[in-house]
GUVO-386321 format. One record per residue (C-alpha): x, y, z. Coordinates in steps of 0.5 Angstrom, whole numbers. Layout:
residues N
- xx yy zz
- X Y Z;
...
end
This chain:
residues 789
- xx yy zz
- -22 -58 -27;
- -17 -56 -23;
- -17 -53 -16;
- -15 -46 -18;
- -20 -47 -23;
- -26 -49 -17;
- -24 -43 -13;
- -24 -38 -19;
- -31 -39 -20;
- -33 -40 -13;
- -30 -35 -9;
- -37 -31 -5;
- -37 -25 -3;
- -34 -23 4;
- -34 -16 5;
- -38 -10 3;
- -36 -9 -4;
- -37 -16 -6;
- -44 -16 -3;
- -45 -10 -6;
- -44 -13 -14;
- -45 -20 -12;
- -47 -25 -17;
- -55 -27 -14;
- -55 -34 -18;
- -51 -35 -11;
- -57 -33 -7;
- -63 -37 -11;
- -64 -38 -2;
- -63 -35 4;
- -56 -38 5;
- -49 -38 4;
- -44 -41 -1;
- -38 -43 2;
- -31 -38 1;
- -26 -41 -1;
- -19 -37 1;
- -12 -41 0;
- -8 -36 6;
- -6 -43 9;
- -2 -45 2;
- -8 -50 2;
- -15 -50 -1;
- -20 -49 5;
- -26 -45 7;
- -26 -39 10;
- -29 -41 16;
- -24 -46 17;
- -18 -42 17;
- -15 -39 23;
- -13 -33 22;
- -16 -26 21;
- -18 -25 13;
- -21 -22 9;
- -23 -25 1;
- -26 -21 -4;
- -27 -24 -11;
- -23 -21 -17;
- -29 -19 -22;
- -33 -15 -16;
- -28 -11 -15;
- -28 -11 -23;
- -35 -9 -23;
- -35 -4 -16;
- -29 0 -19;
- -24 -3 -14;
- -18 0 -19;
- -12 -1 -15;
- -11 -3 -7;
- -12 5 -5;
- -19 4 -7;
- -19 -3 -3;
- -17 0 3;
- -25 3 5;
- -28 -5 6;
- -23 -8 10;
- -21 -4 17;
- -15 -3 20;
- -12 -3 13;
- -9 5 10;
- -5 6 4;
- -3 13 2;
- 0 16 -3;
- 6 22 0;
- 9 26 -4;
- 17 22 -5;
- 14 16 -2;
- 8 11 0;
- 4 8 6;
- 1 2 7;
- -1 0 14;
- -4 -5 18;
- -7 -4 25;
- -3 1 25;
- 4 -2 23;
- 7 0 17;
- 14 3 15;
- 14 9 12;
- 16 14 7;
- 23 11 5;
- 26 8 -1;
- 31 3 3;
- 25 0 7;
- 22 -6 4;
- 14 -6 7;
- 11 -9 13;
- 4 -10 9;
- 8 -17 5;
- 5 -16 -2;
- 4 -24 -6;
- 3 -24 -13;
- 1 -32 -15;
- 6 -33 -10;
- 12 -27 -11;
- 13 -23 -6;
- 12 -16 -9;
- 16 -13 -4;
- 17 -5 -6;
- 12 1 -4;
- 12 4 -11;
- 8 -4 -13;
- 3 -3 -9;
- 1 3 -13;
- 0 -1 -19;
- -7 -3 -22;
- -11 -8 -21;
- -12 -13 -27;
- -17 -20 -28;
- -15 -22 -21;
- -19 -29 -18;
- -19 -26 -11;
- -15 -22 -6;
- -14 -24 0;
- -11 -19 6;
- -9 -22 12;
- -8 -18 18;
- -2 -19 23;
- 4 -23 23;
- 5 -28 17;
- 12 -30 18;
- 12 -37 17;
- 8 -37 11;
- 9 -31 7;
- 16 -31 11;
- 19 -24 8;
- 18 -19 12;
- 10 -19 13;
- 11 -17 21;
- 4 -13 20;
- 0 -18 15;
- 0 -19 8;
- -4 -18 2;
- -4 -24 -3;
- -7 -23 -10;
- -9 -29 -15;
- -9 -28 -22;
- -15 -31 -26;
- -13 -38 -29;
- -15 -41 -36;
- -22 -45 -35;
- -25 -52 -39;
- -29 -47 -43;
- -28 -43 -48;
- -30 -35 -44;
- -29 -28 -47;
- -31 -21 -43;
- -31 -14 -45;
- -32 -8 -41;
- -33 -1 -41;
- -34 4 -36;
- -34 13 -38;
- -35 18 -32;
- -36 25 -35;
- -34 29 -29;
- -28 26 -29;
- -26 25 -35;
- -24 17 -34;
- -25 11 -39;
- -23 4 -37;
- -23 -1 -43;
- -23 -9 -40;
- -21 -15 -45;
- -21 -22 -42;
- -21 -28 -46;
- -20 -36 -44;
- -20 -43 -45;
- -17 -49 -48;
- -12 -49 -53;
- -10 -56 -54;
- -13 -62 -49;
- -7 -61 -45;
- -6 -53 -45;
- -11 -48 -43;
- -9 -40 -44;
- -12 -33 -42;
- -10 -27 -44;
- -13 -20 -41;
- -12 -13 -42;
- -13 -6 -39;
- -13 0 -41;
- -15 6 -37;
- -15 14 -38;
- -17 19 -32;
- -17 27 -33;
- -16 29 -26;
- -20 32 -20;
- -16 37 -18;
- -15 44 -22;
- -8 47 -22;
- -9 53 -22;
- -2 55 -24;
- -3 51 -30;
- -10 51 -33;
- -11 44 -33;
- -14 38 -28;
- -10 33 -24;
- -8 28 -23;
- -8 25 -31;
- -8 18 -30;
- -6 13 -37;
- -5 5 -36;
- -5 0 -39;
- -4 -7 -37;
- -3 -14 -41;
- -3 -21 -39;
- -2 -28 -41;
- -3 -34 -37;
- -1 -42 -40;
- -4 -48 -37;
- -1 -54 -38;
- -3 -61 -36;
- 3 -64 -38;
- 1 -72 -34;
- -3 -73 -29;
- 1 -72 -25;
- 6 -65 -27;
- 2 -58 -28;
- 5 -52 -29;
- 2 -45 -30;
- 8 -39 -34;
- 5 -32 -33;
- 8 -26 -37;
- 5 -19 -35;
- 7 -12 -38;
- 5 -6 -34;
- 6 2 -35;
- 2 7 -30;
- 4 14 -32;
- 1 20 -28;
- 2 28 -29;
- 0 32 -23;
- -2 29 -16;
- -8 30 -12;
- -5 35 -7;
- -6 42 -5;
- -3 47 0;
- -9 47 7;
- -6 51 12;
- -2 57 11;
- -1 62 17;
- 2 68 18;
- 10 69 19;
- 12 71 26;
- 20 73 23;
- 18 77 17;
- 17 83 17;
- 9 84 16;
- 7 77 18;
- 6 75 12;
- 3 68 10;
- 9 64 6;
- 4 64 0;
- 4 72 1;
- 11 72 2;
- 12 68 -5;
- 8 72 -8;
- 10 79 -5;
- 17 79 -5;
- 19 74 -10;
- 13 76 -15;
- 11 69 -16;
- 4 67 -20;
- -3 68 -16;
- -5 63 -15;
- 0 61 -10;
- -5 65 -5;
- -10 59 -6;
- -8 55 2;
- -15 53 2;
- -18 45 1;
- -22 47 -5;
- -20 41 -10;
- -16 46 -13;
- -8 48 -12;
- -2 51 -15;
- 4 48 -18;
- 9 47 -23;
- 8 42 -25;
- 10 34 -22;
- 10 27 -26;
- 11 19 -25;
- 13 15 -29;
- 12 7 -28;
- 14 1 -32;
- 13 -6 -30;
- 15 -13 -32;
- 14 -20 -29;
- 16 -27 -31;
- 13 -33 -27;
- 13 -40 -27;
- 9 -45 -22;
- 10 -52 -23;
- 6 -57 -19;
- 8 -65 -18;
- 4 -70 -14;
- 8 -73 -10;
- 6 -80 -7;
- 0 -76 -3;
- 2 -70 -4;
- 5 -64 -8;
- 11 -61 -9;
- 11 -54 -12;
- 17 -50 -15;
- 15 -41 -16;
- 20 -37 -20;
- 19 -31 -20;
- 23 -25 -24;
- 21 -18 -23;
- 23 -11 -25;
- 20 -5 -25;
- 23 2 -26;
- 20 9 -26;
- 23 17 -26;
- 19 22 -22;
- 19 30 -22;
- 16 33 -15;
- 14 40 -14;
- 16 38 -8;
- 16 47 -5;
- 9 43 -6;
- 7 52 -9;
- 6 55 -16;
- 13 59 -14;
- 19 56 -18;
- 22 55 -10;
- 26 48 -12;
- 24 42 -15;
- 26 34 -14;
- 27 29 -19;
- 28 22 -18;
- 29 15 -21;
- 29 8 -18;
- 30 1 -22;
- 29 -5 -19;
- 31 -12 -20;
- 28 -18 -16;
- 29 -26 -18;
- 26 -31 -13;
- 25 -38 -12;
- 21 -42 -7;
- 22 -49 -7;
- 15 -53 -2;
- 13 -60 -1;
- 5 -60 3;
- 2 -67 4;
- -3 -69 4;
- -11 -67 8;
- -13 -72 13;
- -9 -75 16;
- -6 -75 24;
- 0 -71 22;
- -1 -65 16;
- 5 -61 14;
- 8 -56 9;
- 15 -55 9;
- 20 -52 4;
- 26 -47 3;
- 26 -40 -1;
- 31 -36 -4;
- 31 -29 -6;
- 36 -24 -10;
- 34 -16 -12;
- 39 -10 -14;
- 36 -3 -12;
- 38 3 -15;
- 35 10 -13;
- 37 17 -15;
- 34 23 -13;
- 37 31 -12;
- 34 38 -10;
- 34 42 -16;
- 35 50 -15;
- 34 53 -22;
- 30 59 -20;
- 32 66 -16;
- 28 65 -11;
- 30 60 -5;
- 38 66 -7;
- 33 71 -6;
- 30 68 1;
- 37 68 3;
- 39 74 1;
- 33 77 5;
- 35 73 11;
- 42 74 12;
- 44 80 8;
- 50 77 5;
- 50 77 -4;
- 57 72 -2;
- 51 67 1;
- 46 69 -4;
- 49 68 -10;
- 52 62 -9;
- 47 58 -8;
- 44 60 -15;
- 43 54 -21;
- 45 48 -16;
- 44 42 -15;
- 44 36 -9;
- 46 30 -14;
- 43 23 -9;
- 45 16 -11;
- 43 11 -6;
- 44 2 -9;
- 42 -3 -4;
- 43 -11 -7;
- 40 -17 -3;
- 40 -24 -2;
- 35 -28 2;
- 36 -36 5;
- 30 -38 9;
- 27 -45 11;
- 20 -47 13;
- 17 -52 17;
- 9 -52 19;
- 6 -58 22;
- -1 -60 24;
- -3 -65 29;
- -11 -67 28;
- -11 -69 35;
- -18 -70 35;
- -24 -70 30;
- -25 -63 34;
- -19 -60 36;
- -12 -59 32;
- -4 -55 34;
- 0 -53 28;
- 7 -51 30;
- 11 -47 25;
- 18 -45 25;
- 22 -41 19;
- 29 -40 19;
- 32 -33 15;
- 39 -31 14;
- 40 -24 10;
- 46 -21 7;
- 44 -14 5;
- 51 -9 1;
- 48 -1 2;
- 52 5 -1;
- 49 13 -1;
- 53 19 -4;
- 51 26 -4;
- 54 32 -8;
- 53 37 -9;
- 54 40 -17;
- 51 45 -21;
- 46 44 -26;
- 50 42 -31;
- 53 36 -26;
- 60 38 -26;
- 61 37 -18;
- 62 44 -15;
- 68 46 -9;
- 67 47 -2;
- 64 53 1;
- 59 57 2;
- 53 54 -2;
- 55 48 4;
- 54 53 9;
- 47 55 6;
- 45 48 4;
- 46 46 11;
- 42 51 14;
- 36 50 8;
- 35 43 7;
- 40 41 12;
- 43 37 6;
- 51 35 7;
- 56 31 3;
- 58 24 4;
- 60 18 2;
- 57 12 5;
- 57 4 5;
- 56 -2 10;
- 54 -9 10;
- 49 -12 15;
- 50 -20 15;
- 45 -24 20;
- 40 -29 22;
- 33 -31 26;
- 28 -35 28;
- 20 -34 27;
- 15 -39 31;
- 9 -39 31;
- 4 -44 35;
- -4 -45 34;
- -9 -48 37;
- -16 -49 34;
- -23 -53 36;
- -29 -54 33;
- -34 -52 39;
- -39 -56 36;
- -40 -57 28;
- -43 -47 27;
- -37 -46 32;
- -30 -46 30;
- -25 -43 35;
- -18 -41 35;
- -11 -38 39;
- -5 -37 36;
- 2 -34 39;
- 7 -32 34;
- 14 -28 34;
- 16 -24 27;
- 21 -20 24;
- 23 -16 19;
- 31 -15 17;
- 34 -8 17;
- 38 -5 12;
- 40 2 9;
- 37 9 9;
- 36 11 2;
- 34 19 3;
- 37 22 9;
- 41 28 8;
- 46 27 12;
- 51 22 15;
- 50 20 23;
- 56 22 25;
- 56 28 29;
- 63 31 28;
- 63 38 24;
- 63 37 17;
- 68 40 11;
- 63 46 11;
- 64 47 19;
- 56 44 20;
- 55 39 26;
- 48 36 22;
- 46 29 25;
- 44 24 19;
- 42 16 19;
- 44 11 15;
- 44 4 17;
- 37 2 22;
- 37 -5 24;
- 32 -10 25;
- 24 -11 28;
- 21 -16 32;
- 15 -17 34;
- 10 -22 39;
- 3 -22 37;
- -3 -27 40;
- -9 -27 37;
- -16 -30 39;
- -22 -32 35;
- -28 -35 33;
- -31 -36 26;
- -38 -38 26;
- -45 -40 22;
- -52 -40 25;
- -59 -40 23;
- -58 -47 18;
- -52 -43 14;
- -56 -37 13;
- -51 -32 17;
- -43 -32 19;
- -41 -28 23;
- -33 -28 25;
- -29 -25 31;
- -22 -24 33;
- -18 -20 38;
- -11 -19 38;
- -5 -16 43;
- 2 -14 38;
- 8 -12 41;
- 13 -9 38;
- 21 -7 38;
- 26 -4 36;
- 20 0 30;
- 23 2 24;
- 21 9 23;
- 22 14 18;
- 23 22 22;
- 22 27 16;
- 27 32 18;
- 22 38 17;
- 25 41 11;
- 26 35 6;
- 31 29 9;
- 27 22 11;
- 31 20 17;
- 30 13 18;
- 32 10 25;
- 29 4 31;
- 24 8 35;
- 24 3 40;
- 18 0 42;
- 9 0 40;
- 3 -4 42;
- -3 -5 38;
- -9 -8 40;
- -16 -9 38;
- -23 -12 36;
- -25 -14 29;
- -31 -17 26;
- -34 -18 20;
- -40 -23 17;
- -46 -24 12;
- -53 -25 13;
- -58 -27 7;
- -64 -23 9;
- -69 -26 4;
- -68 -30 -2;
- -66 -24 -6;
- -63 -18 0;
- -56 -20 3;
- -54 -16 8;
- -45 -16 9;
- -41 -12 14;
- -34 -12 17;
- -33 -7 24;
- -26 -7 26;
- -23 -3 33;
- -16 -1 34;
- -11 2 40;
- -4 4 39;
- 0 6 43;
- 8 7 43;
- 11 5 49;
- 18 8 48;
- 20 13 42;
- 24 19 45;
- 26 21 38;
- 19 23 35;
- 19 29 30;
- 16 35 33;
- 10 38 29;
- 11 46 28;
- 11 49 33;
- 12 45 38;
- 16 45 44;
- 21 40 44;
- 23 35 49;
- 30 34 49;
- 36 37 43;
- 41 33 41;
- 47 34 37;
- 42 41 35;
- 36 37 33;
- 30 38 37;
- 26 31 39;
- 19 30 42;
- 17 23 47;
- 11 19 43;
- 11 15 49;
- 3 14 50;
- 1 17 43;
- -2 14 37;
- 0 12 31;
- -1 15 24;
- -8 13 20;
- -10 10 27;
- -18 11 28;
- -22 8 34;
- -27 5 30;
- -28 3 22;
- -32 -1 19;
- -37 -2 12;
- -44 -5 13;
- -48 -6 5;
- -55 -10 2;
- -55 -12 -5;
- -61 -13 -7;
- -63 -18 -13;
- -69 -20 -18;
- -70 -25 -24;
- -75 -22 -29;
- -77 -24 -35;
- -73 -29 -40;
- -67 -29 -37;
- -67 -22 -34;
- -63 -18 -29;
- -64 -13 -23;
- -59 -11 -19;
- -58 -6 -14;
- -53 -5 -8;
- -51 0 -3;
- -46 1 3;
- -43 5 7;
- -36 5 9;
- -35 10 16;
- -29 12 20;
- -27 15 27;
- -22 20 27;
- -15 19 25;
- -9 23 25;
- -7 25 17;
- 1 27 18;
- 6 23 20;
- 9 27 26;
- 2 27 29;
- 0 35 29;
- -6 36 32;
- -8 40 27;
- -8 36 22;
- -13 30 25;
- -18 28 19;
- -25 28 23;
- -29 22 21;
- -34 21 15;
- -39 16 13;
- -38 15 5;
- -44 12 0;
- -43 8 -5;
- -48 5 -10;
- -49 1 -16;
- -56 0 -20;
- -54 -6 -26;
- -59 -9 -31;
- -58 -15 -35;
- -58 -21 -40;
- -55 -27 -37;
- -58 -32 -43;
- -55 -26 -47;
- -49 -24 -44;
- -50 -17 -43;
- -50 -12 -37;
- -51 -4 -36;
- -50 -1 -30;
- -49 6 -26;
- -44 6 -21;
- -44 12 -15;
- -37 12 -10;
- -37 17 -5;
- -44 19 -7;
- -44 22 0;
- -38 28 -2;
- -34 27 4;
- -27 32 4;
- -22 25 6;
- -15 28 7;
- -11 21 6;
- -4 24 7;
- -1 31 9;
- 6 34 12;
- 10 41 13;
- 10 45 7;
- 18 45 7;
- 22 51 9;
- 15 54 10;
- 17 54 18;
- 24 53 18;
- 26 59 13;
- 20 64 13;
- 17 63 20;
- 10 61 17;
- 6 55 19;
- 3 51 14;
- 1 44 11;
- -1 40 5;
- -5 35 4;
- -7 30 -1;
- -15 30 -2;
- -19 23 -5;
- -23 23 -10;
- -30 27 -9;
- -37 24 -12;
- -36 21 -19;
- -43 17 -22;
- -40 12 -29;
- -44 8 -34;
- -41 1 -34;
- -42 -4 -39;
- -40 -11 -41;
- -41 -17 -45;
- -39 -23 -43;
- -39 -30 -48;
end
């Protein structure tokens, strides 16, 4: 039996939502079965590696109804992922790149070794996954693009030596969601082994579109993969996966939360009254509460992906040489009613298509001896292609203007038009790696590691602007207006960026006694800059051809950060307990943001400089025979420590105007997402019964401090801090093969706003202040069954 093999069947729980569904065979005593991770590249147990992570096995999260890393994020601190409403956020102790199609993650994403580089990724679903392992801080020797805040590692469940088969079924009526798993493996020949797995979900949505008549977000996925195993000689393994997937959604999960009165209008209407007063729009536009409903007029997104992967072994002499390609695409289109309101202000479409080929070249040696080492070379290429454009097709964005300045010429000329946007960026990756343990005793180990990255980035953006029909429109003043509106400019750019740098990293390990295992590690890492995908304007600041100065971005450059890490991985009570700890202080420079504009542009710069320090524990007790108790607390501080151009909220008084854009110092502000504390604490309770019965029950808590929703950190927009309930009760037939279960998230029916942002032109165009947000799922209870032979 293979190593992967091994792991797949041995992977404990580590966290809350595997203690929630663990297997209780692997708890007949009050002790704890070794965690396997591979987050080192090399097959080890959890308590052994150096670094803080978290590993949660694929078939309880399958159970829990983990469905995709925006339902992970609640059991592991200080890791947030969102969804906006053009973008999506993946965070780390506070680190992330934000909104913009032109950044790669902070949060490396690594799928059986690929790096899935792209935010829209991060979207997709789960499926028949081994294990998940999140590794918190600078990864940049091992996982070496770009994953300066951490990186999330998904391996994929591989063909076993017996024959094997699942099905299972969950409904929630509430809800309306229906998910269908089909799994089956096993060997094919004496030498080829495959597994085929299938998923399929359907969600009716928990928001009601008021101006629609129907529940949103509606959810259709559907996802298959097959993994060959071949053991071609004793020595040469090789393992080729195919994977199709689609996720297609009708609506989102926002709704306007905040609507003040105009202080320019005459009356002082809310915006939303404004909508529906003066430009007759439907009434459902005056709901500006958070009560899971809201008006709009309707948004899609529509997700297609593929992947072709090739992982070949070859012992050689004592170790392993390992080769992975990897071939990528996905491709999607999207509508935004991004006026976010039932009122048909304005609309944007967009598409991105995107190629990724890889491969990674790796020797390890062999375990054991003096010296251990892991050395190879990467090679990456990927052509981006993204297009989005404002699309003014109603009268009512010419009827503001018309109220607001009094001019039919100004009026009129913004009518049925559009802002046509295509941005390209295409990239090649060279990178080499060394990593080096010296066993300088039976207790005490250093590992030196260095990667070398040299990246050649061509990036080009043109924005027009045309009318509905695409044909390019003259100079005049529809430019005027657009620039005063959306802040939106023609131009044309392109550029290239060329260059190279080195990541160290260096840690030291020492086995305090044979429960204690401590551990220090220093490392610099850095993430390549690149080009602005959604910036409505040049940088330059020269009046452009319709006599406007607006101040744009294009090109940023590269970040760098300097992390130490302290920690302790520990067992006592003869295994019956482990609990683990790590403290760390990073550093960052030249941070890549994304600045919204505060009407509907993403201005991407370097905004100087953060720190972000904290505490993070986790651990597992076997309180008895048949009750295992499992919990991870995390404590974070952020602090920037140089950003004098920061988004100013609404309202706001600005620090400083350049070049007619108001900016406000976040020198010694936290970040977006940022809680003083998080964390999940959890029991499962098993009992045998019977012949060959099942009782299963488990509960956790998953709880937060207050963190800010918005990106510009308006004080009105904190989210206070929550506890969230979940439970699962399941009976079952192991002999049989059989499980019936009922699952319970958020049983507590907390109100959580994962995201939220300026309603655009609200403040800029109509004097009223307002906000919309995205809000979580509330309460849902399912029936879940399976069968597994």
């Amino acid at each position: 039996m293979t190593t992967q093999r091994i792991i797949n069947r041995r992977v404990a729980p580590m966290v809350l939502a595997v203690g929630l569904c663990a297997n209780p065979a692997a708890f007949a005593a009050p002790a704890l079965e070794e965690v396997l991770v591979t987050a080192t590249l090399r097959t080890e147990s959890l308590q052994d590696v150096p670094v803080s992570v978290n590993a949660m096995a694929g078939e309880k999260m399958q159970e829990a109804g983990i469905d995709k890393i925006e339902d992970l994020q609640a059991y592991v601190p200080n890791l947030s992922m969102s969804e906006t409403g053009i973008g999506t956020n993946i965070y780390i102790r506070g680190i992330g790149s934000g909104i913009n199609p032109g950044f790669e993650q902070s949060v490396g994403m690594y799928f059986d070794g690929v790096s899935y580089s792209r935010a829209q990724l991060t979207r997709a679903p789960f499926l028949d996954l081994a294990r998940v392992e999140v590794l918190r801080g600078p990864q940049n020797i091992l996982y070496g693009k770009n994953s300066i805040a951490g990186a999330l590692s998904l391996v994929s469940a591989r063909p076993g030596q017996e024959q094997e088969g699942m099905i299972s079924g969950l409904y929630e009526p509430d809800h309306d969601e229906k998910v269908v798993d089909f799994m089956v493996s096993g060997p094919i020949t004496d030498t080829l082994g495959g597994r085929v797995a299938i998923r399929k979900r359907e969600f009716g949505g928990y928001i009601e579109n008021l101006t629609l008549n129907r529940d949103e977000p509606q959810r259709d996925e559907s996802t298959i993969r097959a993994i060959l195993d071949w053991d071609a000689t004793p020595d040469l393994t090789a393992m080729l996966k195919f994977e199709l997937g689609k996720f297609n959604v009708l609506g989102r999960q926002v709704e306007i939360t905040n609507d003040q009165p105009s202080t320019t209008l005459a009356g002082n209407p809310t915006y939303s009254q404004a909508l529906a007063g003066s430009f007759g729009a439907d009434s459902s536009v005056l709901n500006t509460k958070q009560d899971y409903k809201r008006s709009s007029n309707g948004d899609y997104s529509n997700n297609r992906t593929k992947n072709l992967t090739l992982n070949v072994d070859y012992a050689l002499g004592e170790g392993t040489l390992t080769f992975i390609s990897g071939f990528l695409h996905y491709e999607f289109d999207e509508l935004c009613d991004c006026d976010f309101t039932g009122a048909p202000v304005f609309s944007i479409p967009f598409e991105e298509d995107y190629d990724q080929y890889s491969q990674e070249i790796r020797w390890i040696s062999a375990a054991g001896g003096t010296f251990e080492h892991i050395g190879g070379a990467y090679f990456q290429k990927s052509e981006l292609d993204f297009f989005d454009a404002i699309l003014i097709d109603s009268p009512i964005i010419p009827g503001a203007v018309l109220q607001r300045t009094g001019s039919a010429a100004l009026s009129a000329s913004i009518a049925n038009t559009t802002t046509p946007r295509n941005f390209t960026s295409d990239a090649e990756l060279y990178s080499v790696f060394w990593q080096t343990t010296w066993n300088a005793s039976e207790r005490l180990r250093a590992t030196l590691g260095l990667r070398y990255s040299y990246e050649e980035k061509e990036g080009t953006r043109k924005l027009t602007v045309a009318d509905l029909n695409g044909n390019e429109r003259p100079l005049g003043n529809v430019d005027v207006v657009l620039s005063g509106l959306f802040k939106v400019e023609r131009h044309d750019l392109e550029g290239t960026q060329k260059g190279g740098n080195l990541a160290p990293s260096l840690n030291v390990q020492y086995d305090v006694n044979d429960d204690v295992m401590a551990y220090a590690t220093v490392s610099v890492g850095n993430k390549s800059g690149g080009f602005d995908a959604r910036s409505n304007a040049s940088p330059s600041p020269d009046l452009n051809a319709a006599g406007q100065s607006l101040v744009g971005s294009f090109e940023y450059d590269e970040e760098k950060a300097t992390s130490f890490e302290v920690g302790a991985k520990t067992s006592f009570l003869n295994g019956r307990g482990e609990l683990n700890v790590a403290a760390f202080f990073t550093k960052y420079d030249d941070l890549q943001v994304s600045i919204f504009d505060g009407t509907l542009g993403f201005n991407v710069g370097n905004a100087g400089a953060a720190e972000t320090m904290g505490v993070e524990l986790d651990g597992r007790f076997a309180l008895t025979d048949n009750l295992l108790m499992t919990g991870a607390l995390a404590f974070l501080d952020f602090e920037f420590t140089d950003f004098p151009n920061g988004q100013c909220y609404q309202g706001q008084t600005p620090d400083s105007t350049v070049n007619g854009v108001n900016f406000c110092d976040y020198k010694g502000k936290t970040n977006q997402y940022v809680a003083d504390f998080s964390g999940n604490v959890g029991f499962v309770y098993t009992r045998s019964f019977g012949q060959g019965m099942e009782f299963r029950a488990g509960t956790d808590f998953t709880f937060t401090d207050d963190y800010n929703s918005s990106q510009n950190l308006d004080p009105s927009q904190e989210q206070d801090g929550y506890v969230e309930m979940n439970i699962r009760v399941a009976l079952a037939d192991v002999e049989s093969g059989w499980e019936v279960a009922v699952v319970g998230k958020n049983v507590t029916d907390e109100d959580v706003i994962s995201y939220s942002n300026d309603v655009p032109l609200a403040n800029s165009s109509f004097g009223s202040i307002g906000h919309y947000s995205f809000i979580e799922r509330p309460r849902s209870v399912a029936v879940q069954v399976a069968y597994r032979w």
